[in-house]
C-alpha positions in Angstrom: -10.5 -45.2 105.1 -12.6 -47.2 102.8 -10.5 -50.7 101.8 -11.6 -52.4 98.6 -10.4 -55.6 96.7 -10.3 -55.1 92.8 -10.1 -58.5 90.6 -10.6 -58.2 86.8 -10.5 -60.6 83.9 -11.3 -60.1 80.3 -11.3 -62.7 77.3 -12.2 -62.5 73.7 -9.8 -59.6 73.5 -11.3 -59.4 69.3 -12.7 -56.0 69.9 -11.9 -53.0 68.0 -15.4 -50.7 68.0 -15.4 -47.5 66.5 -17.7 -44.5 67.6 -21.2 -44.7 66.3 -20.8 -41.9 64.4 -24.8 -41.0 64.1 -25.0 -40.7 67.8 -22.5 -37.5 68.0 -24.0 -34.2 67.9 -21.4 -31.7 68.0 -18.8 -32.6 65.2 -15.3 -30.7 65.6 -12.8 -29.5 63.2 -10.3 -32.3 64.0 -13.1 -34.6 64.7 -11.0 -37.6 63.1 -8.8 -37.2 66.0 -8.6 -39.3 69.0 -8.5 -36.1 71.1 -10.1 -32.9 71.1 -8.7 -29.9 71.8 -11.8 -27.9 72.7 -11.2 -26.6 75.8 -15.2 -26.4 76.2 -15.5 -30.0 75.5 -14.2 -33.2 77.2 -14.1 -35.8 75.7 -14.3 -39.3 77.7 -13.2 -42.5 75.4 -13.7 -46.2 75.9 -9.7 -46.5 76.9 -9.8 -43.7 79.6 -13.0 -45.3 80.9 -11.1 -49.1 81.4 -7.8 -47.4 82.6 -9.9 -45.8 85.5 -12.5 -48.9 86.5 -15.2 -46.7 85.7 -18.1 -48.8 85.2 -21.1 -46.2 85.5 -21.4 -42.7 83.8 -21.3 -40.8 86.7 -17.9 -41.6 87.7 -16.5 -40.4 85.0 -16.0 -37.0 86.6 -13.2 -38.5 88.7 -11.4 -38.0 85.7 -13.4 -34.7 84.4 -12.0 -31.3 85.1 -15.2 -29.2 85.8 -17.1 -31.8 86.3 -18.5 -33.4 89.8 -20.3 -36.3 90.8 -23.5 -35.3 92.4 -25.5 -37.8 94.7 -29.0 -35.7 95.3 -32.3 -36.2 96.7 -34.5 -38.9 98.7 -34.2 -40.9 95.5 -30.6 -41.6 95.8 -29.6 -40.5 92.3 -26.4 -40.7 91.2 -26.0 -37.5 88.4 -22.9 -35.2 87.1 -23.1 -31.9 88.1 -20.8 -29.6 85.6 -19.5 -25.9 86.8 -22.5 -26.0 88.9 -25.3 -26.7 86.7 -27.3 -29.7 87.3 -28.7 -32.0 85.3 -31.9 -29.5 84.4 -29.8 -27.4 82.7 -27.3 -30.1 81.5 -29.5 -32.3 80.1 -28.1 -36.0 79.1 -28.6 -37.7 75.5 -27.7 -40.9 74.5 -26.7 -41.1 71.1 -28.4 -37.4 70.6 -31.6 -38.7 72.4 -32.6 -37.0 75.6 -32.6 -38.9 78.4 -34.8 -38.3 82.0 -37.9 -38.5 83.8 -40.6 -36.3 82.5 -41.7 -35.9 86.1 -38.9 -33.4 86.9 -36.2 -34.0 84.0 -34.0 -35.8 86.2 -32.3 -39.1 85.9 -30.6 -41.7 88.0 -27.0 -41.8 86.1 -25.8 -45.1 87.8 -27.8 -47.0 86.4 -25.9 -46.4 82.9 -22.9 -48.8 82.4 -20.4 -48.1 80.1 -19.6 -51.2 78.9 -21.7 -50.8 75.3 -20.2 -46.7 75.5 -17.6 -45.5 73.2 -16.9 -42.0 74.3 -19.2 -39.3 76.6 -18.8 -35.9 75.0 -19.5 -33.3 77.8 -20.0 -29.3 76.3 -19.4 -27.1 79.2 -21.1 -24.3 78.6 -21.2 -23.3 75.0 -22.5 -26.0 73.2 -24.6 -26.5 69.7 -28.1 -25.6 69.5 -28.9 -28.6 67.8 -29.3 -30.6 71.2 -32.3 -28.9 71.6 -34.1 -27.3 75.0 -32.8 -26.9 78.0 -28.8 -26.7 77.6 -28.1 -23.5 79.6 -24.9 -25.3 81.1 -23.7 -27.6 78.6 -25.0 -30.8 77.6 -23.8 -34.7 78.1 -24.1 -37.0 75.3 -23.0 -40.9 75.3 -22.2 -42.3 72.2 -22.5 -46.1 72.1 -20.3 -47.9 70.0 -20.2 -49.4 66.3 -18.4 -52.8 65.2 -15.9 -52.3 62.4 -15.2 -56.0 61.4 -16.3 -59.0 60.5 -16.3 -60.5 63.6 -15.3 -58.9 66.9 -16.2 -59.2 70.6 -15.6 -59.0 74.4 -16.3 -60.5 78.0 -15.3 -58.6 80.7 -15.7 -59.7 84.3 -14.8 -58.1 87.8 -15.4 -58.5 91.3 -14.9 -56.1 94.7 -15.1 -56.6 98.1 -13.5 -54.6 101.4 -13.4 -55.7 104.8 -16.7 -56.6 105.4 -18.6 -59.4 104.0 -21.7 -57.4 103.1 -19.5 -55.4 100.6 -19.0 -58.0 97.8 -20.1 -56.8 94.4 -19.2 -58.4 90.7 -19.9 -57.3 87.1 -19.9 -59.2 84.1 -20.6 -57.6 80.5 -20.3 -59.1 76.7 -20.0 -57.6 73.3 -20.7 -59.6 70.2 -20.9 -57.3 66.6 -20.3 -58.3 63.1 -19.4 -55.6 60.1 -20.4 -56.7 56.4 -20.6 -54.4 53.9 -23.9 -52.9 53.6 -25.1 -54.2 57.3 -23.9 -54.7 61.0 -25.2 -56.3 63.9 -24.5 -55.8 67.5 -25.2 -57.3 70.7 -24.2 -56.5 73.9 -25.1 -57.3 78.0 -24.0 -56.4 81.6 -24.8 -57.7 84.6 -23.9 -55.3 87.9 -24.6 -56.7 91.3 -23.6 -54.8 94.5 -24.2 -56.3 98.1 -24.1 -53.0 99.8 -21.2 -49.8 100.0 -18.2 -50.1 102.9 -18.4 -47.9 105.6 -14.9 -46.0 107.2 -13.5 -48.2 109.7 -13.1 -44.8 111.6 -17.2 -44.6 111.5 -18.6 -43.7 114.9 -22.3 -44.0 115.1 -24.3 -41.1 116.4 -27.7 -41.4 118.6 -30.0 -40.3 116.1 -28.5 -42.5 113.4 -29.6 -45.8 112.1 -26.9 -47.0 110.7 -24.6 -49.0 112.9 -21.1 -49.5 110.9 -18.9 -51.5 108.5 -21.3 -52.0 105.6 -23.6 -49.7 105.2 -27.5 -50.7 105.8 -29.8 -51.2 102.6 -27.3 -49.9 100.2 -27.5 -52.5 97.9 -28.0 -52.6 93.9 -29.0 -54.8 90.8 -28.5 -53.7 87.1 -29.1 -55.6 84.2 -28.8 -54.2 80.5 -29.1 -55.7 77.2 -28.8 -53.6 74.0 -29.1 -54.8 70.7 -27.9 -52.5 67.6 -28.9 -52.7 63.5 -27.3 -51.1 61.4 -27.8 -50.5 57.2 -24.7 -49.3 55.1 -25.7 -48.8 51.7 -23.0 -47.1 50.7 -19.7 -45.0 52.4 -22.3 -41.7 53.2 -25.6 -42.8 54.5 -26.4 -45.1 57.3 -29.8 -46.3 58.7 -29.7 -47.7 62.4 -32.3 -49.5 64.9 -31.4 -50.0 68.4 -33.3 -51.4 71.3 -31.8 -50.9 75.2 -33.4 -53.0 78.2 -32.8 -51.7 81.9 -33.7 -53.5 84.8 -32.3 -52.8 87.9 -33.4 -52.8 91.7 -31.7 -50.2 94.2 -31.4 -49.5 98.0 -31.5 -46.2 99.6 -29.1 -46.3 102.8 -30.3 -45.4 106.1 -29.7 -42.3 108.0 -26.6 -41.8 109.7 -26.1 -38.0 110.8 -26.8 -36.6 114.3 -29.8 -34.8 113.9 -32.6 -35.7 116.0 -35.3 -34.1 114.0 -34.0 -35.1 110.6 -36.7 -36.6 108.3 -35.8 -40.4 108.4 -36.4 -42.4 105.3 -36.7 -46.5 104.8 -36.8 -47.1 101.1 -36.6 -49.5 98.8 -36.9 -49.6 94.8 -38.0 -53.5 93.8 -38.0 -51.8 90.4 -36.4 -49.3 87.9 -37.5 -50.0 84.5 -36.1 -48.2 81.1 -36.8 -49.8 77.7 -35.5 -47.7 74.4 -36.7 -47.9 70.6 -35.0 -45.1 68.1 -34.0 -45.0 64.6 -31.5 -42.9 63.8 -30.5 -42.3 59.9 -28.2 -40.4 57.8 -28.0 -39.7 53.9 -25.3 -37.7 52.1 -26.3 -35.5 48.8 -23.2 -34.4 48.3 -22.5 -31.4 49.7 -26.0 -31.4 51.6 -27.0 -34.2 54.5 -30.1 -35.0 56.5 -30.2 -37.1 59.8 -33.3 -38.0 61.3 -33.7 -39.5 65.1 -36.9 -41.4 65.9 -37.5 -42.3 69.6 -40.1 -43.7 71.6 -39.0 -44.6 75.4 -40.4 -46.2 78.6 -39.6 -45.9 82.7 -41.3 -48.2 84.9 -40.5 -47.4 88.6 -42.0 -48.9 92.1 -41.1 -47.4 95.5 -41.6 -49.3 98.9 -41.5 -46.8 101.8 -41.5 -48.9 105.2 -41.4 -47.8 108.6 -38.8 -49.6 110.3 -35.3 -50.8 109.8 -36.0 -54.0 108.8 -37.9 -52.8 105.9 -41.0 -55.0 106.7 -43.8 -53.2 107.7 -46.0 -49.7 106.6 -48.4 -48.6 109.3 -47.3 -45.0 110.2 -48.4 -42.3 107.7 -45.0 -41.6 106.2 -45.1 -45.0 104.5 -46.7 -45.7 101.5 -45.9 -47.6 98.2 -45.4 -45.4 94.7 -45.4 -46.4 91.2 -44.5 -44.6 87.9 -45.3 -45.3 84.6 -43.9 -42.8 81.7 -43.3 -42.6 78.4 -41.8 -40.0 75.8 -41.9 -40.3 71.9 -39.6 -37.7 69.7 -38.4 -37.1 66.7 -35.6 -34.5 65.4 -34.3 -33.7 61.9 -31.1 -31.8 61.1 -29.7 -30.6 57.6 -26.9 -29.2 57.2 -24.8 -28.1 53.7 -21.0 -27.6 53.9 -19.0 -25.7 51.8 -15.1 -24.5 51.6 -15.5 -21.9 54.3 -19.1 -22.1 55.4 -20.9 -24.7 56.9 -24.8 -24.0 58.1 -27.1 -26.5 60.1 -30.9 -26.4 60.5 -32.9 -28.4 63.1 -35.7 -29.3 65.0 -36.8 -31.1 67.7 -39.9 -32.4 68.8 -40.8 -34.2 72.4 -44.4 -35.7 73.8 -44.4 -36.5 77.1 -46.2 -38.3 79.9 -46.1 -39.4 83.6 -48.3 -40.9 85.2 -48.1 -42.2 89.6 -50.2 -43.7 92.3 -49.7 -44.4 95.5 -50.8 -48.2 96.1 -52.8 -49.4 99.0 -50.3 -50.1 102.6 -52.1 -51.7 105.7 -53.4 -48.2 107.0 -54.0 -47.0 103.5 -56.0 -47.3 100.4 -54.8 -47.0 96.8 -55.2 -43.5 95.4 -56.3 -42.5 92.0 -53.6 -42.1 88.8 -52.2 -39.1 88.3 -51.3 -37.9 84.8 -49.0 -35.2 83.6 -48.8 -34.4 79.6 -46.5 -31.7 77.9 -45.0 -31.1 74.7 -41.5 -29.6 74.0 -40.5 -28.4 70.2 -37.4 -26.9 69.4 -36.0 -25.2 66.0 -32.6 -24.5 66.0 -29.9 -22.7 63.2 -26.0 -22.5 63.0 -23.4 -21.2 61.1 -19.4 -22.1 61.2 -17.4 -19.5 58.6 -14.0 -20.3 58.1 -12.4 -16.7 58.3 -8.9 -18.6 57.7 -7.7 -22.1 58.3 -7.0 -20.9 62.0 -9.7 -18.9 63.0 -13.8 -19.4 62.7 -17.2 -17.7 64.0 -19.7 -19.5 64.9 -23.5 -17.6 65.4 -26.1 -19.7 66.0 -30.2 -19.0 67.5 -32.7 -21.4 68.5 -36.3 -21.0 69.8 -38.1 -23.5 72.0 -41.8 -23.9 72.9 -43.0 -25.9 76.5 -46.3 -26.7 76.0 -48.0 -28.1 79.2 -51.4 -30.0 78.0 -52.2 -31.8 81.8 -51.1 -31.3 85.3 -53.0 -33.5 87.7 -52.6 -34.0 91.7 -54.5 -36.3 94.6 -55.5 -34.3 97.5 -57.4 -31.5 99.9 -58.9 -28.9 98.7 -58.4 -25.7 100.9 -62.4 -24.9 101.1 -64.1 -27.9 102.4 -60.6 -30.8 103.2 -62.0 -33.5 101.0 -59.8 -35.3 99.4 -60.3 -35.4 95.5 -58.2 -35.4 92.4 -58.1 -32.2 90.9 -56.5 -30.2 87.5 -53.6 -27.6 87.7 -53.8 -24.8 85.7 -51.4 -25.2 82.4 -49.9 -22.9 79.9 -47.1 -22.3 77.2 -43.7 -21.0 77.8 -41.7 -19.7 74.8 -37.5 -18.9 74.6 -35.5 -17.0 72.0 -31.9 -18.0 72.7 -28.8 -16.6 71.1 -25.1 -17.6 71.0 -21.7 -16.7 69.0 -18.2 -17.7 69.2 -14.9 -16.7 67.9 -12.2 -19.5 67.7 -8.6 -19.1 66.8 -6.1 -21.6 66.4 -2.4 -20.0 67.3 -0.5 -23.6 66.2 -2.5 -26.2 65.5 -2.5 -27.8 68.6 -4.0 -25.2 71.0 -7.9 -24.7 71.2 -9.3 -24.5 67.2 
């Protein structure tokens, strides 16, 4: 059994944030609720999130029907898995804006705090077209927060250790906002440091393994955030927002510790993993009729160190190397909508550009290798319609069609004929989907799903 230590102390209790109301995508009849009763949709607010200790998005889903915490791949992501869909099918916006790699649309969740989050809405399943692309399973969105007085903030700070030294970890995070009347500003900062993860104190280590007990081996982790949010209130409708997010953050991927002799061993460290984010988002009301707009242009940095030993000091076999990305995306989406005493109809589109680009660096054994560039596009258009059949029952139809243009596909290595070693060009092409949906909701008291 795991044994951990919890300490927590919080000060400038002036905080009382609301939900940034321009990040939410899927607005619900009784959306001026605390809680929705959407049986399709959970729902994850600021108080649950404290009353757990959950201090990254992926653990919310020890509180999540449905929803499963899902550690994958060499890269030691951390992601939510909901009824069995990944994170390719249920993709992960923050405030509306999509968020992963453009490599392989992935993205390592624990590195998201949620100390600047207000609620995570999480569609399981049916879910509005207006996301966009990709949302087969459902979609995640985390909405950040929004001050709502003149002066309010927060300082958190924590600390956790088990029975081993090498397990100490601490947090520290800060909100500062102010709320006039046609502007806000807020600031906010974390800090996450975690020595490395504590092993079972029943661990037995097997022949093949690496790792020898109590902590585990290079499972350490660094995350730093700073976000900074504008905001423009020109009246009680419309709303004009710029926010900048900083991530920087170092992880360790822990060693092997199964019996398998012949199991691929892998000695890896990430000295850096880089996300910086622009957007605008806006709203404005004519009467009956609104447009938003979201405007996004985002950045991921990444180095990998693969070494070939333990001690994570030297790369002369051939399964070490050093890796670097470099990526950026740049969006925009537009949504208006007009509603009316039983009808309510929504028109959107999306549009996404982007580009990866890796090397492998030079090792001892090893010389650097040429950049490697992938390009694609992504649009998406999108209609809905919500008619009030009664106060207690509505259908919802909705269509959408999406368009994956690949523009450049690029890879370093042999070619089958002569086993020279060249970069070469992958064929590309454009995918097209025609997606469909419809819904029937009935409210039997008011209380049950709407």
């Amino acid at each position: 059994m795991k044994k951990f230590v919890l300490i927590g102390m919080a000060g400038l209790a002036i905080y009382a944030a609301d939900t940034f109301r321009l990040g939410v995508v899927e607005v619900r009849a009784n959306e001026n609720g605390y809680k929705n009763s959407d049986l399709s949709v959970a729902n994850i607010y600021q108080d649950d999130m404290s009353k757990n200790n959950i201090k990254d998005i992926p653990q919310i889903a020890r509180i999540t029907p449905g929803v499963y915490l899902q550690k994958q791949g060499s890269r030691a992501e951390h992601n939510i898995n909901v009824r069995g869909f990944n994170s390719r099918r249920v993709p992960v916006f923050i405030d509306g804006i999509p968020v992963y790699v453009p490599y392989d649309a992935n993205m390592d969740l624990g590195r998201f705090s949620t100390f600047d989050v207000s609620r995570v809405d999480i569609s399981k399943g049916f879910n509005s077209v207006l996301y966009g692309p990709n949302t087969l399973g459902g979609a995640i969105n985390i909405v950040s927060k929004r001050p709502s007085k003149e002066l309010e903030g927060q300082l958190r700070y924590g600390v956790k250790f088990g029975s081993s030294k090498d397990t100490f970890a601490n947090d520290v995070s800060f909100d500062i906002a102010t709320k006039q009347e046609l502007f806000y500003i807020q600031l906010g900062g974390s800090y996450m440091d975690t020595k490395g993860i504590q092993l079972s104190k029943d661990y037995k280590r097997y022949p093949a393994s690496d790792e020898d007990g109590k902590s585990a081996d290079n499972s350490g982790k660094t995350d730093k955030k700073i976000s900074l949010k504008l905001g423009y209130t020109p009246n009680q409708t419309d709303e004009y927002v710029l926010a900048f997010v900083s991530q920087k953050a170092q992880k360790d991927q822990p060693f092997y510790a199964g019996r398998y002799e012949d199991a691929a061993k892998k000695y890896w460290r990430w000295p850096q993993w880089d996300k910086q984010s622009v957007y605008l988002l806006t709203h404005t009301a004519f009467d009956n009729v609104y447009l938003k707009t979201k405007s996004y242009y985002d950045t991921f940095e990444n180095k990998l160190n693969a070494y070939d030993d333990t001690a994570l000091k030297t790369q002369n076999k051939n399964f070490a190397f050093n890796s670097k990305y470099e990526d950026y995306s740049a969006g925009f989406g537009a949504e208006i909508g007009y509603d009316g005493d039983k009808n309510s109809i929504k028109l959107s589109t999306n549009y996404k550009y982007d580009v990866h680009k890796e090397q492998n660096l030079a090792t001892p054994n090893k010389t650097a290798e040429p950049k490697q560039t992938y390009k694609d596009m992504t649009y998406s258009f999108g209609v809905e319609n919500t008619y009030a059949i009664s106060d207690a029952t509505r259908v919802i139809l909705a269509m959408s069609y999406d368009i994956k243009d690949a523009k450049k596909a690029q890879d370093y290595g042999a070619y089958v004929k002569n086993n020279v070693y060249a970069m070469y060009d992958f064929e590309v092409s454009k995918q097209t989907a025609f997606n469909y949906q419809a819904a029937l909701r009935h409210s039997f008291s008011g209380d049950d799903e709407p």
